[in-house]
C-alpha angles and dihedrals in degrees: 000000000000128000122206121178126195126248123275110288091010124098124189115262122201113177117196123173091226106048100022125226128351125207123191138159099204138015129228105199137164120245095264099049129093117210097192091066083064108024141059129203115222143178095262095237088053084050101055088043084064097039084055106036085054094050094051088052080049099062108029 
């Protein structure tokens, strides 16, 4: 297993239609997986405004 950790001040970010948005600040993965094919790294205040953008679509 690897382990890769954002940046100071910036946190992963995986969006899915289904489960929403996802907020990490690091990521546990095997040798043959790429995390940035799933993950974004973003500054950590960009990533709450779309956490919360998305959960106010969600429940309106």
């Amino acid at each position: 297993m690897k382990r890769l950790r954002a940046k100071d001040k910036y946190v992963f970010v995986h969006k899915d239609r289904n489960n929403g948005v996802t907020i990490v600040s690091e990521i546990n993965y095997p040798e043959n997986y790429n995390p940035c094919a799933y993950w974004e790294e973003l500054p950590e205040t960009e990533a709450r405004e779309l956490e919360r953008v998305f959960n106010e679509r969600r429940t309106n």
